[in-house]
C-alpha positions as a Markdown table, in Angstrom:
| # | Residue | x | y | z |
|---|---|---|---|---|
| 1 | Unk | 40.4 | 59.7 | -68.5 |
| 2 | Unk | 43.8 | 59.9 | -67.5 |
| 3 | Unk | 46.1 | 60.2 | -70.7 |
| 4 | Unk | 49.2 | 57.9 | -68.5 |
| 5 | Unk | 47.1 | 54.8 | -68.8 |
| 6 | Unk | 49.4 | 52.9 | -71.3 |
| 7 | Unk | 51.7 | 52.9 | -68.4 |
| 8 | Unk | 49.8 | 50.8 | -66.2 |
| 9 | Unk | 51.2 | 47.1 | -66.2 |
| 10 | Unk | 49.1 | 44.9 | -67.7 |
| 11 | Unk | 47.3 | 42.0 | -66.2 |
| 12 | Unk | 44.4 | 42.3 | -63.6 |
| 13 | Unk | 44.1 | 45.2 | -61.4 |
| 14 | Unk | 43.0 | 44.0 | -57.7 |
| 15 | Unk | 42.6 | 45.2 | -54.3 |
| 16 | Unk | 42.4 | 42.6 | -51.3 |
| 17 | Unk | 40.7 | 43.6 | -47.9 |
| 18 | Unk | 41.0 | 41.7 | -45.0 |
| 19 | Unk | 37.7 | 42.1 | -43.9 |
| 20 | Unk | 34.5 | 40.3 | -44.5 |
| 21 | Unk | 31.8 | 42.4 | -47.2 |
| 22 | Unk | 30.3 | 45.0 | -45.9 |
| 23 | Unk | 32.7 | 46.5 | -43.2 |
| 24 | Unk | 33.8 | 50.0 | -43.2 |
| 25 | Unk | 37.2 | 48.7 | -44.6 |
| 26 | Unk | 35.8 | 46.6 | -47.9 |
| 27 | Unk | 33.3 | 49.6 | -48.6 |
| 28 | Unk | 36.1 | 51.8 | -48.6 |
| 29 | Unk | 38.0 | 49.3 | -50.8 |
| 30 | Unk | 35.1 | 49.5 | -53.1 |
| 31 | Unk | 34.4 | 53.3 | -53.5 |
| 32 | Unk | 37.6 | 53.7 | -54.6 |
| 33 | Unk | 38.2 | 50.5 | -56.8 |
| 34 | Unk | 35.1 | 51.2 | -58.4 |
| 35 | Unk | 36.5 | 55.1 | -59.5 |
| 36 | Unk | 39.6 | 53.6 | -60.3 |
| 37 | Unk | 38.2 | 51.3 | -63.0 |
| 38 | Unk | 36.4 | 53.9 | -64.5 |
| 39 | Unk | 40.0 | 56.2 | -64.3 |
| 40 | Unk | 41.5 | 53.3 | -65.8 |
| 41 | Unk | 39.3 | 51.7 | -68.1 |
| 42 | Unk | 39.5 | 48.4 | -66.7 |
| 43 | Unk | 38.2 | 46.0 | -63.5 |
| 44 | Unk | 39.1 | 46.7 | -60.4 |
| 45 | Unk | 38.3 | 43.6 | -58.4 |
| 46 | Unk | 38.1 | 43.6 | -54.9 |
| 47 | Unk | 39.0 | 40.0 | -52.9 |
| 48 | Unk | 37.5 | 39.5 | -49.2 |
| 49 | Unk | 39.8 | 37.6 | -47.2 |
| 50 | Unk | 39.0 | 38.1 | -43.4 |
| 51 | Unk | 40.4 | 36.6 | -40.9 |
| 52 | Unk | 42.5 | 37.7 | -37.6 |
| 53 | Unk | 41.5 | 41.0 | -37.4 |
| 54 | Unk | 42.4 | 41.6 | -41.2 |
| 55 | Unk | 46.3 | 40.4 | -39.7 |
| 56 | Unk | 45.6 | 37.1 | -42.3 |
| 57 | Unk | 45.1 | 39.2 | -45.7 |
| 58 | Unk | 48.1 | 41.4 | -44.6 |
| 59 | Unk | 50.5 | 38.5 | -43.6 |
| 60 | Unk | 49.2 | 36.6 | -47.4 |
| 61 | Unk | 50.3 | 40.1 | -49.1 |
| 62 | Unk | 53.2 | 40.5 | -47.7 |
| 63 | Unk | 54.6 | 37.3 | -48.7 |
| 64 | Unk | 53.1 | 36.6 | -51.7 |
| 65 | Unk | 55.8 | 37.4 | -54.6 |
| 66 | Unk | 53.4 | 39.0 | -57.6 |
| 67 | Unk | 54.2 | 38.4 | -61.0 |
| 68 | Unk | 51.9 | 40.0 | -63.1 |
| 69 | Unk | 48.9 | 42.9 | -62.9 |
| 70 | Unk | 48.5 | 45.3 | -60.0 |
| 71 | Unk | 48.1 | 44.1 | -56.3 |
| 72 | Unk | 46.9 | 46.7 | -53.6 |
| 73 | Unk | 46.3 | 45.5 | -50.0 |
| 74 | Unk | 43.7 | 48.0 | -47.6 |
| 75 | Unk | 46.1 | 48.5 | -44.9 |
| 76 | Unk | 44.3 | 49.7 | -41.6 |
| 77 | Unk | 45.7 | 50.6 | -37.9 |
| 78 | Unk | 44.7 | 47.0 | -36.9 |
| 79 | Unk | 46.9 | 45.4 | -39.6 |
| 80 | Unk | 49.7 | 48.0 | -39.5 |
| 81 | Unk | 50.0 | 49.8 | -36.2 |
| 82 | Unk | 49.0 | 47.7 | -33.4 |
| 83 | Unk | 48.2 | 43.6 | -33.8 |
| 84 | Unk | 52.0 | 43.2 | -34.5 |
| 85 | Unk | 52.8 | 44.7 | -31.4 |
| 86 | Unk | 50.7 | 41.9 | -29.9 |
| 87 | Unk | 50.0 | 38.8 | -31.8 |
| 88 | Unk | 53.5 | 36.6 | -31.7 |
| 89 | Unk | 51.9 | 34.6 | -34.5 |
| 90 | Unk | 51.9 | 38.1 | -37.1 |
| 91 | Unk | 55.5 | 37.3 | -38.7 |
| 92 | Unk | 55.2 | 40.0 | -41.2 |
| 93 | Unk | 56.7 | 43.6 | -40.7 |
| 94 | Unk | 54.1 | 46.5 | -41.3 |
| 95 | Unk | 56.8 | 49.0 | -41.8 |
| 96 | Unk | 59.2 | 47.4 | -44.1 |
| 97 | Unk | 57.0 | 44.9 | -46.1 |
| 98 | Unk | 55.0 | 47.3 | -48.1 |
| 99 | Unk | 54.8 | 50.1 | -50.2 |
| 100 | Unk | 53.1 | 52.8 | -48.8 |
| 101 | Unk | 50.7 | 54.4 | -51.7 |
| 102 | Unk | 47.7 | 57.0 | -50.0 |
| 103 | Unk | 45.9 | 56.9 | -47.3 |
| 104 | Unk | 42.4 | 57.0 | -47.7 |
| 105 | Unk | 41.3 | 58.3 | -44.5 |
| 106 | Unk | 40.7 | 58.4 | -40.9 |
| 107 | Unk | 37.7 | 57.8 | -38.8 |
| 108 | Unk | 37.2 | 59.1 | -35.1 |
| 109 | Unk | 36.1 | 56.9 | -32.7 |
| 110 | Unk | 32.8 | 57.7 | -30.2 |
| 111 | Unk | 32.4 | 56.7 | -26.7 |
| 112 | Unk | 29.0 | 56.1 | -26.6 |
| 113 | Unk | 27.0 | 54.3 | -23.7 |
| 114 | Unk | 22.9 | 53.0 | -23.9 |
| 115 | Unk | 20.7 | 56.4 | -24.1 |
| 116 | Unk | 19.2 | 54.8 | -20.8 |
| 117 | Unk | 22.1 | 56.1 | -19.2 |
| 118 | Unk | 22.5 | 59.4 | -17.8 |
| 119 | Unk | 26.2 | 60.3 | -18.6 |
| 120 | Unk | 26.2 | 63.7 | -20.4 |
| 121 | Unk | 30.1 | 64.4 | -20.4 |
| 122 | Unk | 34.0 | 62.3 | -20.1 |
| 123 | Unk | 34.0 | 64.3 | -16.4 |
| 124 | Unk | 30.8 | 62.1 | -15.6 |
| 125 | Unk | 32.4 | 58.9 | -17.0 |
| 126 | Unk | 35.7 | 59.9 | -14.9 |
| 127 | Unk | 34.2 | 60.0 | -11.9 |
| 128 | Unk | 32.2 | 56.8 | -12.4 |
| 129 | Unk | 35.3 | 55.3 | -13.4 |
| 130 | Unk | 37.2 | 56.5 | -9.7 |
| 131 | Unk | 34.0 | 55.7 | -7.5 |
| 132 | Unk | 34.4 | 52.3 | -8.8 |
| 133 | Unk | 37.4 | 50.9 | -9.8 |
| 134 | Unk | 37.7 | 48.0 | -12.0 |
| 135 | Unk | 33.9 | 47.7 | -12.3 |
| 136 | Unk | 33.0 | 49.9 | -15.0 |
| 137 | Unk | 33.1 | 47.9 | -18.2 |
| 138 | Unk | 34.0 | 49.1 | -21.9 |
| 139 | Unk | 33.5 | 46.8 | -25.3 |
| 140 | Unk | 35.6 | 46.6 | -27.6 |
| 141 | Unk | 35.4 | 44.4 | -30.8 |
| 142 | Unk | 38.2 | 42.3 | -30.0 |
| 143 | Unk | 41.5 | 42.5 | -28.3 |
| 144 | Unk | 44.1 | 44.8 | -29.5 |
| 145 | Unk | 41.1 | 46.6 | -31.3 |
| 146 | Unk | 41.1 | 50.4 | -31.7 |
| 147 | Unk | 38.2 | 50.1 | -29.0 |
| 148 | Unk | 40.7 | 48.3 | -26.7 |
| 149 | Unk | 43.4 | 50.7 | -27.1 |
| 150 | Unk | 41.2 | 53.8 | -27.1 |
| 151 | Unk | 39.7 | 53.1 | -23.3 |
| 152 | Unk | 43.9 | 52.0 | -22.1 |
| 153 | Unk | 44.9 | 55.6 | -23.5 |
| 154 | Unk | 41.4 | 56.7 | -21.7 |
| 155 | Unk | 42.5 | 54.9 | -18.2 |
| 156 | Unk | 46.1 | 55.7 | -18.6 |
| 157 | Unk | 45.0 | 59.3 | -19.5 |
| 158 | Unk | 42.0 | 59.5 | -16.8 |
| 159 | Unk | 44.5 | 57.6 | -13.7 |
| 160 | Unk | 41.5 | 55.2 | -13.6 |
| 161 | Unk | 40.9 | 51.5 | -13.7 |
| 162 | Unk | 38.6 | 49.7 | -15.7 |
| 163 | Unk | 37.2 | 46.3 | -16.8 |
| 164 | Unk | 38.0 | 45.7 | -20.9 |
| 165 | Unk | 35.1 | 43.1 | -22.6 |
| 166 | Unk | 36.0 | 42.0 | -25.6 |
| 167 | Unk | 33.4 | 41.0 | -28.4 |
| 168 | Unk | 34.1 | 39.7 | -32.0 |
| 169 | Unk | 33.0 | 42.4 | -33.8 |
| 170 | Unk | 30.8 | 45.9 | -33.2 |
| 171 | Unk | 28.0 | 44.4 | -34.3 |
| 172 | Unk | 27.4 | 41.8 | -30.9 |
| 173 | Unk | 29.1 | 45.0 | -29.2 |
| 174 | Unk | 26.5 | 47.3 | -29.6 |
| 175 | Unk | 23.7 | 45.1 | -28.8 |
| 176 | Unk | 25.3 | 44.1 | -25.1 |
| 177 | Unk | 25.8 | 48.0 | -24.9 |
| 178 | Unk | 22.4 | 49.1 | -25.5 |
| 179 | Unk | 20.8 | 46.5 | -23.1 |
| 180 | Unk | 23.2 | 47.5 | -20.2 |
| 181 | Unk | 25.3 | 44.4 | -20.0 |
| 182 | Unk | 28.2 | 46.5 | -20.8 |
| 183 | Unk | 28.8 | 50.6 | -19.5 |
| 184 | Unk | 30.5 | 52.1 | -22.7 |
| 185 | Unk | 32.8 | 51.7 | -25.7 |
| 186 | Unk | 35.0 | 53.4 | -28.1 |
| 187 | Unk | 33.6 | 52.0 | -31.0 |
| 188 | Unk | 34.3 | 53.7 | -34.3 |
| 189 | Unk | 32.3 | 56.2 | -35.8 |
| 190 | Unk | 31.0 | 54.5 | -38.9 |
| 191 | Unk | 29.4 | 51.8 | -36.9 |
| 192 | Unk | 28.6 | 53.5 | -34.0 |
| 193 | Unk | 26.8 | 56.5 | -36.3 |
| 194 | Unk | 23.9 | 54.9 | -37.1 |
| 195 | Unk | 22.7 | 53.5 | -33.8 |
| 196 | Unk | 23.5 | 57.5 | -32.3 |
| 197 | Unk | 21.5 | 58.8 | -34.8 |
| 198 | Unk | 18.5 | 56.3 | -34.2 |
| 199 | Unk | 18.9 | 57.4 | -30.3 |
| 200 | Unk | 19.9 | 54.0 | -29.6 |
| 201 | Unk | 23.2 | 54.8 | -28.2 |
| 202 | Unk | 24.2 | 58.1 | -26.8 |
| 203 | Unk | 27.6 | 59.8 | -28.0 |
| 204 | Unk | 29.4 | 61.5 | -25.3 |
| 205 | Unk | 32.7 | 63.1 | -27.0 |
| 206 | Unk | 35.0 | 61.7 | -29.7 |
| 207 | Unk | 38.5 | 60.7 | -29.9 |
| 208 | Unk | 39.8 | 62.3 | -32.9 |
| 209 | Unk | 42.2 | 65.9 | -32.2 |
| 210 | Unk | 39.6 | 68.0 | -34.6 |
| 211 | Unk | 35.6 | 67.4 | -34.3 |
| 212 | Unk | 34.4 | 65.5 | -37.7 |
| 213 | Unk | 32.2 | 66.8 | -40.1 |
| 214 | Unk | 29.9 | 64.7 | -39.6 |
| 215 | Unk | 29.4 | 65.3 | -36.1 |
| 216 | Unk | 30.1 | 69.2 | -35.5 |
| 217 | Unk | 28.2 | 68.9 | -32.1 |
| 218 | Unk | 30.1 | 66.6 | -30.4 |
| 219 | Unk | 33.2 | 67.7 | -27.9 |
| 220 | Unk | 36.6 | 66.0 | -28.7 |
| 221 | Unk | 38.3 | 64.4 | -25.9 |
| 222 | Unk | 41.4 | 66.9 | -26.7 |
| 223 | Unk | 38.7 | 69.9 | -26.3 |
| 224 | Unk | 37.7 | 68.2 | -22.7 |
| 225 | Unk | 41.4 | 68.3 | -21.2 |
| 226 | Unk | 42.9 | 64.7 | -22.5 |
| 227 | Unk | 45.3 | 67.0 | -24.9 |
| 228 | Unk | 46.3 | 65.6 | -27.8 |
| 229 | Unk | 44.8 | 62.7 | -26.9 |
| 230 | Unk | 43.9 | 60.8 | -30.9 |
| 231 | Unk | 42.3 | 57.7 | -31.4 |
| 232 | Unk | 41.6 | 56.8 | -35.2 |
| 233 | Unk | 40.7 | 53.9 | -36.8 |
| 234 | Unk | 42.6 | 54.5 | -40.1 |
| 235 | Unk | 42.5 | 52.7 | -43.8 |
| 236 | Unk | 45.3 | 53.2 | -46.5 |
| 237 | Unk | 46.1 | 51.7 | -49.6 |
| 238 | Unk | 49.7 | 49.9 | -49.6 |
| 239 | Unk | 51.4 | 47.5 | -52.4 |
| 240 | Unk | 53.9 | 44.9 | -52.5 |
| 241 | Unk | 57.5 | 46.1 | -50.9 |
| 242 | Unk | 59.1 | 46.7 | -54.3 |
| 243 | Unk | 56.7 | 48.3 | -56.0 |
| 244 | Unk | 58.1 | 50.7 | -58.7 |
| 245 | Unk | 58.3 | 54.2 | -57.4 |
| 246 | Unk | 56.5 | 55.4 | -61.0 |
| 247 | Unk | 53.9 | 53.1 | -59.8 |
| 248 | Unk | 53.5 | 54.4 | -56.8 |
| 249 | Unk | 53.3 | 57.7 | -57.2 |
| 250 | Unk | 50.8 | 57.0 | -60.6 |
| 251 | Unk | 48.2 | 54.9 | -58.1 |
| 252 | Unk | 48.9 | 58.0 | -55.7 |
| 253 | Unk | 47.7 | 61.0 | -58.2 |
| 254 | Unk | 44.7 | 58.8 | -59.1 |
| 255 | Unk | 43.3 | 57.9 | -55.7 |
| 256 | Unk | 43.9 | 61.4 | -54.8 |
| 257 | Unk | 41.3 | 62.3 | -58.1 |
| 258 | Unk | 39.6 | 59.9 | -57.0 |
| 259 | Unk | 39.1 | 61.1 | -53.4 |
| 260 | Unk | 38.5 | 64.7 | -54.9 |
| 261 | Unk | 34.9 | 63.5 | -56.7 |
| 262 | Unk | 32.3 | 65.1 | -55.0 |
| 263 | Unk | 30.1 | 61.7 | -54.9 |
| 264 | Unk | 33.2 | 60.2 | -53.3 |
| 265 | Unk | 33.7 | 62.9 | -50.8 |
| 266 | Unk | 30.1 | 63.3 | -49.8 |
| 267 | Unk | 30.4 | 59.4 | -48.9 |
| 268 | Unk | 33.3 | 59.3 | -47.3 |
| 269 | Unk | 32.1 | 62.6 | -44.7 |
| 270 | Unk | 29.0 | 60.3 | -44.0 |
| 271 | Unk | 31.2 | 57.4 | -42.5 |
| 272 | Unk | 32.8 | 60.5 | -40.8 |
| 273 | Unk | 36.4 | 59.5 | -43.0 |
| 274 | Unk | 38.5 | 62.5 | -43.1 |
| 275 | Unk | 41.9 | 63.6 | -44.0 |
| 276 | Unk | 42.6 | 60.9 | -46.9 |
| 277 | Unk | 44.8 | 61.7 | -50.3 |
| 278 | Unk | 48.5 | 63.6 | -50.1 |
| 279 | Unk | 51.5 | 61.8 | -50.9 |
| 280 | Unk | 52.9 | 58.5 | -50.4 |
| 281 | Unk | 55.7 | 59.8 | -48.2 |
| 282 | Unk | 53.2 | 62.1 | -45.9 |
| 283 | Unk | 51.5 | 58.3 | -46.2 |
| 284 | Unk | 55.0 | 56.7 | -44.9 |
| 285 | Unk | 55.8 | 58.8 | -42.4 |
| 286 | Unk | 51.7 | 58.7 | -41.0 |
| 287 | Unk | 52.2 | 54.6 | -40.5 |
| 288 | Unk | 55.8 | 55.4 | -38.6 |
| 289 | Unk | 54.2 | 57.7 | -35.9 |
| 290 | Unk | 50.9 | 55.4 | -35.5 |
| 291 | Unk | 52.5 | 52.2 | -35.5 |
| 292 | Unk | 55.4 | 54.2 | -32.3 |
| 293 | Unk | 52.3 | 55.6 | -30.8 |
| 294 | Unk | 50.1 | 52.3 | -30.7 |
| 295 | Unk | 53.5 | 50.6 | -29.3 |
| 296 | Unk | 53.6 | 52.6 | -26.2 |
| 297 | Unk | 50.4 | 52.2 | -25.3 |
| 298 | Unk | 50.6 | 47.9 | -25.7 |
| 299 | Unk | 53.7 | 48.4 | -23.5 |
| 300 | Unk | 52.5 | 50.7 | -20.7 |
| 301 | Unk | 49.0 | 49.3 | -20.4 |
| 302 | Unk | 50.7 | 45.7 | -20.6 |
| 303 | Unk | 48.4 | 44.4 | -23.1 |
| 304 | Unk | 48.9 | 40.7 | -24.6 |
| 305 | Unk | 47.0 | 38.2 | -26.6 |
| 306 | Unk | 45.3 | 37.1 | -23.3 |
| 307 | Unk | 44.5 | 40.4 | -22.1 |
């Protein structure tokens, strides 16, 4: 056990996500909560409050004024980098309302399409794409969703038009996907992985700069010409704008132990989570360029709530 503990406010130790159970954000949440209590030799509860695309739990946080224990909000690209660019009803601000701890890691994202179809390679999917403009569909799970923004950047990147179809969720996504309603999607790698692997859905190339781990075999779009072209769906660990910068740095060297277990490693490679742990400023500076980068995008593709 750490020998700093004593310097650990007292009070109850809880994370909020603001995601329903079981999404790739609350099992994150509870990997590392879980290590945490065992570091600190207490509970680490986690509290599911979804809503808005997680915007609800983020907005709650940031005005909520804490007064005793420790309070740590899942931050993610949704809640931090791009639905505030977007939604006029998200009053809070992602940079400035929060204390930046660690991030825990990025997931690529896959453009995958049914394994009926017979697209092998992103030249394919082009050249679909310019024989026939604005009929060639890609899911997402909901406006303003990584899956949105990754096939803009993709059309932006590509010169080509296409239709966007919103879902609420991966989950009713996948299963329009696999029966043809819908062409393809840039759905994230830890719920696309699964349905790839079970030759469901094929995976044509994915969207982070370096290939994952967990998927060595698979071109990156960057690799295939769209240079420097990054799409991550990305989950950190923030607190309340105030925070102590002892405190911060403490909850910093611990999830970074935390994210150096083996067991937790090993997990976290399987979701296909990478990169996670560093400083809080490395942290900082991370949410600056994604929340510019997202921006641009939301501006040059002219995306709004009704789009």
């Amino acid at each position: 056990a750490n020998a700093s503990t004593a310097d650990l406010p007292k009070g109850q130790v809880k994370i909020l996500v603001g995601w329903a159970p079981g999404g790739g954000t609350d099992v994150f949440a509870r990997i590392v909560g879980q290590k945490l209590s065992e570091l600190w030799g207490r509970p680490v509860v986690v509290e599911n409050k979804p809503g808005a695309t997680g915007s609800l739990a983020a907005g709650y946080f940031a005005k909520t004024r804490f007064t005793d224990g420790i309070n740590l909000l899942m931050a993610h690209v949704n809640t931090h980098a791009i639905s505030p660019q977007i939604f006029k009803s998200i009053t809070y601000d992602p940079l400035r309302d929060y204390a930046p701890i660690a991030l825990i890691g990025a997931t690529p994202h896959i453009l995958v399409t049914s394994s009926q179809n017979g697209y092998a390679s992103i030249e394919e999917v082009v050249e679909a794409c310019k024989k026939k403009p604005g009929k060639i569909s890609f899911g997402s799970s909901g406006t303003g969703s990584v899956q949105h923004l990754a096939a803009e950047m993709f059309n932006m990147a590509a010169g080509v038009k296409s239709i966007h179809v919103p879902y609420k969720g991966s989950g009713p996504m996948q299963t329009d996907l696999i029966g043809g309603q819908i062409d393809f999607s840039f759905d994230t790698m830890t719920a696309a992985t699964a349905q790839v692997k079970a030759g469901k859905m094929k995976g044509i190339v994915q969207t982070r700069v370096n290939r994952a781990k967990g998927f060595p075999s698979m071109p990156t779009m960057h690799e295939q010409g769209f240079k420097g072209f990054d799409a991550s769906s990305w989950y950190g660990v923030v607190g309340p704008k105030g925070m102590s910068r002892d405190l911060v740095q403490r909850i910093n060297a611990d999830i970074n132990s935390v994210l150096a277990l083996p067991d937790v490693a090993s997990r976290f490679d399987g979701y296909g989570v990478e990169d996670g742990g560093g400083s809080a400023e490395k942290f900082a500076a991370f949410m600056v360029d994604e929340y510019k980068k997202w921006g641009d995008v939301v501006r040059t593709a002219k995306i709004t709530e009704e789009s």
